[in-house]
N, C-alpha and C positions, 0 to 999 in steps of 0.2 A: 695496857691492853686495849686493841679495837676490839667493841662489836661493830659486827656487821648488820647492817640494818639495810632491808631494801631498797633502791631508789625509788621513788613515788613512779614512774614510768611501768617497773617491773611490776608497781601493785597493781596498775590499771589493766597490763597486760594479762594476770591473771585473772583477774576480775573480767573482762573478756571472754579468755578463754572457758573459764567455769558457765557464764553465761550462753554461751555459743555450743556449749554442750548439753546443758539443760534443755535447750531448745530444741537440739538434734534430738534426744530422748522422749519431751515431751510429743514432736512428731513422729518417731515410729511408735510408742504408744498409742498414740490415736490412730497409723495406719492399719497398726496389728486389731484394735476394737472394728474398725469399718471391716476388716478382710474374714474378723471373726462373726461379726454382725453379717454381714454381706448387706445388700444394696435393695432388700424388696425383690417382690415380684418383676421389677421393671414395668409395669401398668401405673398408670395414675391411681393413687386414692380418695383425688376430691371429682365426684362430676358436679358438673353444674347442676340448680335445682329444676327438674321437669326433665331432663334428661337423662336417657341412658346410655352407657359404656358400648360400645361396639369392636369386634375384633377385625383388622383389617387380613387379607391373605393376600401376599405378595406371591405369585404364579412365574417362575422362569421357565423359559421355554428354550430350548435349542435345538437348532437345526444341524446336523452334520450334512458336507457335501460330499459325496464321495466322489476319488478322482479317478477319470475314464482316459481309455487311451484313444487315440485319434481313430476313427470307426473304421480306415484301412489298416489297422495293423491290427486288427483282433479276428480271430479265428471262431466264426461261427459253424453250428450246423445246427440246420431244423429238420426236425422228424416229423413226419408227418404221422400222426395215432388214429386218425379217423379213417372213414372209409372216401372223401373227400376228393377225388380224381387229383394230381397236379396242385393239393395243398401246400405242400414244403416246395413246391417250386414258387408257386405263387406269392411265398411271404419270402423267400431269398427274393424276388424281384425287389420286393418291397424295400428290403434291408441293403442290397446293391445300388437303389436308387439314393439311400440313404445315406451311401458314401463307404459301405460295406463291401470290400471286393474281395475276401476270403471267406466266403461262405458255400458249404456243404449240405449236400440233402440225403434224406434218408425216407424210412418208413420203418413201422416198427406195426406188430400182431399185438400188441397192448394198447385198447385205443381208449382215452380220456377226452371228458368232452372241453374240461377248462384248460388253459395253454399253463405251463409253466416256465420260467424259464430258470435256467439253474446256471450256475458259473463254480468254477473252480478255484482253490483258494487264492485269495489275492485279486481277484475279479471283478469283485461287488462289485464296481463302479461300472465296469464297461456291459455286465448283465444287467445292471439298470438301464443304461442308455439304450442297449436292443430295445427292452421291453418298451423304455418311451418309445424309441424311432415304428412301433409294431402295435402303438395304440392300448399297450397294457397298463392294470395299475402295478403300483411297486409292491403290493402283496403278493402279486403271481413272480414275482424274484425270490429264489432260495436258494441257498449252498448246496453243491454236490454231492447227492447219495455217494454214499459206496455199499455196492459198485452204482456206478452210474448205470442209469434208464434207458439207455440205447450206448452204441458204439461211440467213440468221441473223435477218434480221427484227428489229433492233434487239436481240436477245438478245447477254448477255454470257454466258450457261453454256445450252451445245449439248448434250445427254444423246443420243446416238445408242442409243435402246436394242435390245439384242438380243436374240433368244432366251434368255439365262439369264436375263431380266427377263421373259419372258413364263410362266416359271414359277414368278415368284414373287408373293407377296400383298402 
């Protein structure tokens, strides 16, 4: 009768492989201690001596641009609110010099002294750019009551202007 007895190659290979596992084991033990441990505060705990720890605050800041449509394809109207003679003509000039050549005028018995201007959904952009080409800031730009504050007439940006528009050029 043979025994079978290993060749010295297959000893090594298991010897290997036992090893090679040990090691796989011994590293997720110690990933699962870090994971269960966790990592600290993330702060340093040594400061140097005479000094103190300070927290930095990183501030992002972003600007959205919103996108206008070219100033003759948008349909304006200004109302005039004040008592103002020739208001709402006067800032259609403005806004036609501007490169605005569909714009409407109106007048309205509700009269407010700050200009607003307002656009209809999808707008913002091109309600902004009145309000720059008209010398406003972007606060006096808001989305559309409903109902809207005068007639609209197929206009997508309403310029209600007021009194601080009738003093200006």
């Amino acid at each position: 009768m043979t025994t079978d007895t290993p060749a010295p190659d297959d000893q090594q290979n298991d010897h290997g492989t036992r090893t090679g596992v040990i090691i796989v084991v011994i590293a997720v033990v110690v990933g699962l201690i870090l994971l269960t441990k966790g990592y600290g505060s993330g702060q340093s705990e040594v400061s140097p001596a005479g000094q103190s720890s300070s927290n930095t605050t990183v501030v992002v800041s972003t600007t959205t641009t919103l996108v206008a449509n070219a100033p003759a394809s948008v349909k304006v109207k200004v109302v005039n609110t004040t008592t103002i003679p020739g208001l709402a003509t006067k800032n259609r000039d403005r806004l036609q010099a501007a490169g605005y050549t569909q714009v409407s005028v109106g007048d309205t018995p509700n009269p407010q002294e700050k200009t607003t201007v307002y656009y209809v959904a999808g707008s913002e952009g091109d309600g902004q750019a009145v309000a720059t080409a008209l010398g406003l800031a972007p606060e006096q730009v808001l989305a559309m009551p409903n109902p809207p504050p005068a007639e609209l007439a197929g206009a997508t940006v309403l310029v209600m202007a007021g009194t601080d528009l009738g003093s200006s050029s």
